[in-house]
KOLMARKOL-151883 format. One record per atom (N, C-alpha, C, CB): chain; y, z, x; atom name. Coordinates in steps of 0.05 Angstrom, whole numbers, plus 5000, padded with zeros to 4 digits. Each point is the difference from the previous one (the first is absolute). Glycine has a CB too. Layout:
+------+------+------+------+------+
: pase :   py :   pz :   px : nuro :
+------+------+------+------+------+
:    A :    Y :    Z :    X :   CA :
...
+------+------+------+------+------+
This chain:
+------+------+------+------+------+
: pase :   py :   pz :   px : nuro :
+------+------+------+------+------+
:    A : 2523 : 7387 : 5335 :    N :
:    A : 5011 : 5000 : 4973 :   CA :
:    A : 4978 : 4994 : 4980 :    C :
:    A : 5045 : 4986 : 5017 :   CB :
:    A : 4964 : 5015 : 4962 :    N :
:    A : 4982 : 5006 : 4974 :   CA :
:    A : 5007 : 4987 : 4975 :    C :
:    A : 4994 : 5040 : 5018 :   CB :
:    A : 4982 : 4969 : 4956 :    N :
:    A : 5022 : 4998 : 4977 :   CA :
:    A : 4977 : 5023 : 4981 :    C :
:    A : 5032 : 4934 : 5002 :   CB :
:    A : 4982 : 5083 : 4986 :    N :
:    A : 4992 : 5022 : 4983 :   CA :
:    A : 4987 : 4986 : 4980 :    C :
:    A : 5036 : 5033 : 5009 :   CB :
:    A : 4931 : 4971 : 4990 :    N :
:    A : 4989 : 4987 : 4981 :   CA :
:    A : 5001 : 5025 : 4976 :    C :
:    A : 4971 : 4962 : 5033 :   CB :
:    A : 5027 : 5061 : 4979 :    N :
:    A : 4994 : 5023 : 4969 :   CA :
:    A : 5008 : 5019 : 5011 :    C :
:    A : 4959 : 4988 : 4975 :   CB :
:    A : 5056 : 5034 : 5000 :    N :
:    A : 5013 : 5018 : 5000 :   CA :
:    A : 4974 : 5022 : 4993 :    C :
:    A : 5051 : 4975 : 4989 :   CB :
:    A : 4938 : 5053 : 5025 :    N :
:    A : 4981 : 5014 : 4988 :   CA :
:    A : 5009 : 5019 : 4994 :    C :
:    A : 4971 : 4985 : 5018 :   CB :
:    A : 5047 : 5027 : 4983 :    N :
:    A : 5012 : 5018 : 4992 :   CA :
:    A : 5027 : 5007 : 4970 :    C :
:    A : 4982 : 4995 : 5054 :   CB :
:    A : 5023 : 5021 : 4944 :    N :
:    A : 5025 : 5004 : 4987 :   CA :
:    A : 5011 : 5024 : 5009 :    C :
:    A : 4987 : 4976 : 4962 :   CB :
:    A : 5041 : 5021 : 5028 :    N :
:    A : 5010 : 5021 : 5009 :   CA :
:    A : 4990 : 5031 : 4984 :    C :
:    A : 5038 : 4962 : 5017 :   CB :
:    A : 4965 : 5057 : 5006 :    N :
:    A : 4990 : 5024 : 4986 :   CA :
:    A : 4974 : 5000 : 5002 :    C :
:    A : 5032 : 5003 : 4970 :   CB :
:    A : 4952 : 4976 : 5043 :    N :
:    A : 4982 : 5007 : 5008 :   CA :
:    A : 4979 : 5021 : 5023 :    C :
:    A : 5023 : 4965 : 4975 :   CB :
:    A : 4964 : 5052 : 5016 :    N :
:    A : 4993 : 5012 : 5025 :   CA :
:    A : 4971 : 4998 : 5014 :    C :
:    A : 5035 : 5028 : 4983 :   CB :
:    A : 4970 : 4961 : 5052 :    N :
:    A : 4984 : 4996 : 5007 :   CA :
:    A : 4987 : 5013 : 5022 :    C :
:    A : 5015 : 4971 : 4978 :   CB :
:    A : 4970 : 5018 : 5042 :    N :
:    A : 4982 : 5020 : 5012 :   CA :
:    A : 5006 : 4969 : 5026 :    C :
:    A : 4955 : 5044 : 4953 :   CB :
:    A : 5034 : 4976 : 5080 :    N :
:    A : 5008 : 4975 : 5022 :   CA :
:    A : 4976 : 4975 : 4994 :    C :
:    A : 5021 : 5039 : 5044 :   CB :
:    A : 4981 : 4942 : 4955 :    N :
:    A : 4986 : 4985 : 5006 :   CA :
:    A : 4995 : 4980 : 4973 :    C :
:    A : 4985 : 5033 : 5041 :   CB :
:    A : 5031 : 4985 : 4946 :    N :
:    A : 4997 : 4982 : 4965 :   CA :
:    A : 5011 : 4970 : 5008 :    C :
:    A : 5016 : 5047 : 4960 :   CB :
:    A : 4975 : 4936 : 5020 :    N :
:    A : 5011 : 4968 : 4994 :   CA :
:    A : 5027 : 5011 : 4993 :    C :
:    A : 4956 : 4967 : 4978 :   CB :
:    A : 5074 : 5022 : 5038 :    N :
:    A : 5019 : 4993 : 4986 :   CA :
:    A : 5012 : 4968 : 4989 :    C :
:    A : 5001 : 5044 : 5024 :   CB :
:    A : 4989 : 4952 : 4995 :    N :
:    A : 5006 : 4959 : 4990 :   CA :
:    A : 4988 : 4986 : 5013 :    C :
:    A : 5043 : 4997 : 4991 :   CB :
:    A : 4960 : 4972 : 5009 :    N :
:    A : 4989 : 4982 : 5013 :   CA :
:    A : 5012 : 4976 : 5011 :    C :
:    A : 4972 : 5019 : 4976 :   CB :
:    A : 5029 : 4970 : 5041 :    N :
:    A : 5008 : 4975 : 5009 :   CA :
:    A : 4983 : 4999 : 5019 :    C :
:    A : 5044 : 4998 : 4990 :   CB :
:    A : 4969 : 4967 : 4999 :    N :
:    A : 4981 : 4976 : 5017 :   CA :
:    A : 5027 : 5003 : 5018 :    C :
:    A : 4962 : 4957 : 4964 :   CB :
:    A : 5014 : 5030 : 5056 :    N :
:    A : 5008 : 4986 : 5029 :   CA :
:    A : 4988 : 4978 : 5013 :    C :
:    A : 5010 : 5039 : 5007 :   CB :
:    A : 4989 : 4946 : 4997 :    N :
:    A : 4993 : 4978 : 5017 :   CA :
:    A : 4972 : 4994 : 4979 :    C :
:    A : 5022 : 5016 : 5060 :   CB :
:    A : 4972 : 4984 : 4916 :    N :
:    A : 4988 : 4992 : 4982 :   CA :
:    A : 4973 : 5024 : 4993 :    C :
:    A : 5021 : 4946 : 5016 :   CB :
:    A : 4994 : 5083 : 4996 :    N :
:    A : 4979 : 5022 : 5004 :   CA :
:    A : 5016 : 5020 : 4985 :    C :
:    A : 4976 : 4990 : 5048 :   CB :
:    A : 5005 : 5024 : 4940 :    N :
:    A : 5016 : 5017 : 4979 :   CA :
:    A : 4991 : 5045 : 5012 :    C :
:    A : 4991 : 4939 : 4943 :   CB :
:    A : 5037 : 5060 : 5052 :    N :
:    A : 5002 : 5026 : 5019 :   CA :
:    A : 5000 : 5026 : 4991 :    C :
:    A : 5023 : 4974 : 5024 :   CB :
:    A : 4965 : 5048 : 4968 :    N :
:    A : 5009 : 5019 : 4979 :   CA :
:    A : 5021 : 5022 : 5025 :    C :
:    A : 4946 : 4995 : 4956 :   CB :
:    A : 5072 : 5004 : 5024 :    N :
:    A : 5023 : 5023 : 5019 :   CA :
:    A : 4994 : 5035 : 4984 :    C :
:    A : 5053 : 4952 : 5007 :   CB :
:    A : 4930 : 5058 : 5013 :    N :
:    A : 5000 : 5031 : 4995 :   CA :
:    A : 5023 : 5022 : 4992 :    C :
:    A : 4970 : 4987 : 5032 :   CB :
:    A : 5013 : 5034 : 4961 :    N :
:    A : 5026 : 5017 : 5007 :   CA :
:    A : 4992 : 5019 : 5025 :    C :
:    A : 5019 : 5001 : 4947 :   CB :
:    A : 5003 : 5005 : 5061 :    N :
:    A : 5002 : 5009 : 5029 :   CA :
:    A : 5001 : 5038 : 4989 :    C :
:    A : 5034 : 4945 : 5032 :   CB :
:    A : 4969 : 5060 : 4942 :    N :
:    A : 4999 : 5027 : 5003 :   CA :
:    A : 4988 : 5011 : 4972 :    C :
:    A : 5042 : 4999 : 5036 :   CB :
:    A : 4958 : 5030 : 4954 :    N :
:    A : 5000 : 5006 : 4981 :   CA :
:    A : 5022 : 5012 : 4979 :    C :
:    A : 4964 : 4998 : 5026 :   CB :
:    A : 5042 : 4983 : 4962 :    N :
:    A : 5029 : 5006 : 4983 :   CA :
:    A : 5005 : 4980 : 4962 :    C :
:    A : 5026 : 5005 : 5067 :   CB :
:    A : 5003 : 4997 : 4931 :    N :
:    A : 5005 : 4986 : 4973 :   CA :
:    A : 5014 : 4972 : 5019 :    C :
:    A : 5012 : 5050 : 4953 :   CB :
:    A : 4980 : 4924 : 5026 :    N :
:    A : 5018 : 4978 : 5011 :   CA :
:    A : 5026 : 5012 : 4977 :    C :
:    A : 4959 : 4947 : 5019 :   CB :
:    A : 5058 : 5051 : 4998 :    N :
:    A : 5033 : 5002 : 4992 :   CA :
:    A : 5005 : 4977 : 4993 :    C :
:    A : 5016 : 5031 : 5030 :   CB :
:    A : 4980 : 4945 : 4991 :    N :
:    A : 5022 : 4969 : 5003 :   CA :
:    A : 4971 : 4990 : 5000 :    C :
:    A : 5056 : 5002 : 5034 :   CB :
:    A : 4962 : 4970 : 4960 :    N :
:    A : 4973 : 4981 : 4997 :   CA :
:    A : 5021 : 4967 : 5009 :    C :
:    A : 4960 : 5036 : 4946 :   CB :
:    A : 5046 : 4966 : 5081 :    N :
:    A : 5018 : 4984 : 5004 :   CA :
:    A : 4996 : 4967 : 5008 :    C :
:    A : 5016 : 5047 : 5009 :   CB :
:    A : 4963 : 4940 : 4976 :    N :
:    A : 4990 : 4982 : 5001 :   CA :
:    A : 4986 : 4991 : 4968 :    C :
:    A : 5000 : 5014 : 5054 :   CB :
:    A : 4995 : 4964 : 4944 :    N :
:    A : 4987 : 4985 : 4979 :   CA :
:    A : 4983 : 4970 : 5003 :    C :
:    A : 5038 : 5028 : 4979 :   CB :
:    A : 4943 : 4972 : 4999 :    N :
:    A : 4994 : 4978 : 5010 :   CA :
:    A : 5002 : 4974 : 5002 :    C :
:    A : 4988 : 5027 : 4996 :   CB :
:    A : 4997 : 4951 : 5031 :    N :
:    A : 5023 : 4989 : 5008 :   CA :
:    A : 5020 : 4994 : 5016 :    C :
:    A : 4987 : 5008 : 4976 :   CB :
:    A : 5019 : 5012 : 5028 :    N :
:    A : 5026 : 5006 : 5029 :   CA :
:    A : 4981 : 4995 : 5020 :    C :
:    A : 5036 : 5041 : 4986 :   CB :
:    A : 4978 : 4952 : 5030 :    N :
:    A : 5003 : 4992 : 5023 :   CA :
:    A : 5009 : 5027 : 5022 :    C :
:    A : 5010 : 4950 : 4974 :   CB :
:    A : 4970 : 5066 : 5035 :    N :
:    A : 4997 : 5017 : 5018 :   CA :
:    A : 5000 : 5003 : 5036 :    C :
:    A : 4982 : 5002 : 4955 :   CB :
:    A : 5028 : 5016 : 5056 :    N :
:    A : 4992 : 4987 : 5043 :   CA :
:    A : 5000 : 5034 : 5002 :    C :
:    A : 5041 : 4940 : 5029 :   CB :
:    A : 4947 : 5049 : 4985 :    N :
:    A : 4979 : 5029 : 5023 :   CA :
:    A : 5027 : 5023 : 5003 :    C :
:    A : 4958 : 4960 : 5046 :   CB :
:    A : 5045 : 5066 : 4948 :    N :
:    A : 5017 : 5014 : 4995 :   CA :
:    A : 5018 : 5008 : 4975 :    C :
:    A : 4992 : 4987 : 5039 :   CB :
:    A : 5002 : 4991 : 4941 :    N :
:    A : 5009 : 5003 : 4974 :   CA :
:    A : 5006 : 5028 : 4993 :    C :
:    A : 4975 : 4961 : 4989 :   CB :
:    A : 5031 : 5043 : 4995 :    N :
:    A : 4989 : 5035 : 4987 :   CA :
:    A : 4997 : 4988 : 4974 :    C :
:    A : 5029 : 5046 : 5026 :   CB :
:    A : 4946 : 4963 : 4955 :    N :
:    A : 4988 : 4987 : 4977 :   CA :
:    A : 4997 : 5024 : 4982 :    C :
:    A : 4976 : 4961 : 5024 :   CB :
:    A : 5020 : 5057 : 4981 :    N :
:    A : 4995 : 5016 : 4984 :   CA :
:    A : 5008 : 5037 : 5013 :    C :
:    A : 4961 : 4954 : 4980 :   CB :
:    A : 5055 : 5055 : 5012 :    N :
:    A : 5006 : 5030 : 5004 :   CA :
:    A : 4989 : 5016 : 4987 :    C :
:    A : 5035 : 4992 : 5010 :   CB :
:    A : 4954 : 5036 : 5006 :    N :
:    A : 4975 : 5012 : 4991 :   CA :
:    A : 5011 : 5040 : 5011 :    C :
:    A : 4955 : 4940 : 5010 :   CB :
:    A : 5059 : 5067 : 4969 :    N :
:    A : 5002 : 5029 : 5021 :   CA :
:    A : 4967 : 5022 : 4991 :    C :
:    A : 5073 : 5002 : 4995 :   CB :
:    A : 4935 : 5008 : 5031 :    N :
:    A : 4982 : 5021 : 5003 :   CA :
:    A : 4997 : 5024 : 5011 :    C :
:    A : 4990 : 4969 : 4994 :   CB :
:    A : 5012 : 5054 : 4985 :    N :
:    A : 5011 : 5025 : 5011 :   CA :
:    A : 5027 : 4999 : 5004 :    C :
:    A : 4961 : 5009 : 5020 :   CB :
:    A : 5070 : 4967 : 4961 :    N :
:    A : 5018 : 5007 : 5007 :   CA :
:    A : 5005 : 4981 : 5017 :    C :
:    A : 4995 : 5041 : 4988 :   CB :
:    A : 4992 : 4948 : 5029 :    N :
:    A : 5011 : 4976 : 5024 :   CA :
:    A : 4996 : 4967 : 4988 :    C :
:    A : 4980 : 5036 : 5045 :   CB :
:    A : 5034 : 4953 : 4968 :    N :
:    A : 5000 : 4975 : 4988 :   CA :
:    A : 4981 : 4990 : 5024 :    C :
:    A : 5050 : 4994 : 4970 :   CB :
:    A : 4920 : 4985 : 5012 :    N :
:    A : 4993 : 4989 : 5030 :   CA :
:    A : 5001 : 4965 : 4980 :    C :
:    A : 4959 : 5051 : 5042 :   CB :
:    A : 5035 : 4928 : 4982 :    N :
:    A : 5005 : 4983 : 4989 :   CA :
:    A : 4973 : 4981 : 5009 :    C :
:    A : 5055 : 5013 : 4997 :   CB :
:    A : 4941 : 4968 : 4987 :    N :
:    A : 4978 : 4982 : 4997 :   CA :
:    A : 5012 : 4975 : 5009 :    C :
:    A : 4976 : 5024 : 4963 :   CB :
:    A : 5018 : 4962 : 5065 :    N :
:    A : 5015 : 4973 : 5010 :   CA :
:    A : 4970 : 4993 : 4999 :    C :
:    A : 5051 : 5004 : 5035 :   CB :
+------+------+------+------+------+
């Protein structure tokens, strides 16, 4: 588990694989969460603060039409 130190995105944003989408700490180590594809963030289902665990979904990102998701 976690806690979302920063939001890098907005929605409508479009990105490319491997872009910064956010960050959380963990165990006093701070983590940048990628994106896993090339697309627009749709959802942005987190903020900062929250309190996050391994499988979350944080941010929704379609691409080409598919929804992929950022845990």
């Amino acid at each position: 588990s976690g806690v979302v130190t920063r939001v890098l995105v907005d929605l409508g944003d479009e990105g490319q694989i491997g872009d910064p989408l956010l960050v959380v700490e963990a165990m006093k180590m701070e983590h940048t969460v990628a994106s896993p594809s090339v697309g627009l963030v749709r959802e942005i289902r987190t903020r900062v603060s929250a309190q996050v665990q391994a499988g979350d979904m944080l941010v929704v990102i379609t691409a080409d039409g598919d929804e992929v998701s950022s845990e």
